[in-house]
C-alpha positions, 0 to 999 in steps of 0.5 A: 346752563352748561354743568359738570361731571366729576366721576368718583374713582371711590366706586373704581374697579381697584384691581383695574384703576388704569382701565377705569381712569382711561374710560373716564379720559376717553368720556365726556365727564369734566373732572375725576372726583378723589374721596379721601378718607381717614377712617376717624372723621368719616367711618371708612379709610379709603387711599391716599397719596400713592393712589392720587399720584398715580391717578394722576400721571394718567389723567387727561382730566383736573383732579377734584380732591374731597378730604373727609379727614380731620385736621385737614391742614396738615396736609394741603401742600401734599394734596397739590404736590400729588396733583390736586387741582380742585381741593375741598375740605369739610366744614366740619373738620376745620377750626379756622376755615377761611385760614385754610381755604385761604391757604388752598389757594395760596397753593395754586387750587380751587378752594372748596368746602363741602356740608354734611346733610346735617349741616345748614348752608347759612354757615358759609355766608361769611365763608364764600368771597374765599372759595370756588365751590360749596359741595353739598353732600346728598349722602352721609359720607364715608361709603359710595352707594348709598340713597340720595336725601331728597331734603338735599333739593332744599338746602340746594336752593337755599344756597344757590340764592345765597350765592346768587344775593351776595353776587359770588363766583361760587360753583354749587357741587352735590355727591351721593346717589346722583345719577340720570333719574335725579340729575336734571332736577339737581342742575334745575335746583342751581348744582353745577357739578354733579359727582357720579360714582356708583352709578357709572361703575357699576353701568354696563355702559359707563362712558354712555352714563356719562354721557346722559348725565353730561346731556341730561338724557 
């Protein structure tokens, strides 16, 4: 089953960004992954609209937006002003979530809405004939680096056959301690867009990890 790679500027060398966004234009990876934290819904704060519409103007690659902030609503429109292409909301953080899923694609993104690890998938059953993707955080947000929970391989499964029963159009998408050891099992389990961050950046190859994780090497 053909997959994607998302690779997250989080783990990005910032002193260096249009370096790091070229080498990532010039790679096989699909998308670049934005983590967009708010330092209340998650503890850290990470960038926000200048560093998304500079990304942007040198992108050659849609952009996979994630907010971690609360009360996402209030800002959708400014996502895909920015150059959002793919706009993704935690679960946890919204109110009415098929009023503001709706509302994403009403501005032209993909609508996706991402669980925290505690978070069980049964959640999205009435929530998926209105999005494009579930992403299912395999670390507790808020900071890159840190160890993959393998119970995350179950709640996987789940929601692929609950996406699989109900017939739906719905990409499965995972973020936190992907890399080349646990990547074949994930896409093996239904994923099909793997988010890499740490892995990439801190590899003294990082256009070849990619490309592993691309081939699943």
């Amino acid at each position: 089953m053909d997959h994607f790679v998302s690779t997250s500027i989080l783990a990005a060398d910032f002193g260096n960004l249009d370096n790091d966004v070229s080498m990532v234009n010039e790679s096989v990876a699909d998308w670049i992954h934005c983590d967009i934290m708010d330092g209340l819904f998650v503890p850290n704060i990470s960038f926000g609209f200048p560093v998304i519409e500079h990304v942007k103007k040198i992108a050659k690659k849609p952009l996979d937006v994630h907010l971690m902030i609360v009360d996402p609503d209030r800002y959708l429109a400014r996502f895909r002003d920015a150059g959002a292409n793919i706009l993704t909301v935690q679960y946890e953080a919204c109110t009415h979530l098929q009023r503001t899923v709706t509302e994403i694609r009403n501005l032209g993104m993909k609508a996706g809405v991402a669980l925290n690890p505690h978070t069980p998938v049964a959640l999205l059953k009435n929530t998926l004939p209105y999005i494009d993707m579930v992403l299912i955080m395999t670390v507790n947000p808020g900071f890159g680096g840190q160890s993959f929970i393998t119970e995350s391989y179950n709640k996987i499964a789940d929601l692929r056959k609950m996406i699989d029963d109900g017939g739906h159009k719905v990409m499965i998408e995972v973020d936190g301690g992907i890399d080349t050891t646990n990547a074949r099992k994930l896409i093996e389990t239904g994923v099909n867009v793997l988010v890499a961050g740490n892995s990439v950046f801190s590899s003294k190859d990082p256009c070849e990890t990619i490309r592993r994780l691309k081939k699943l090497e």
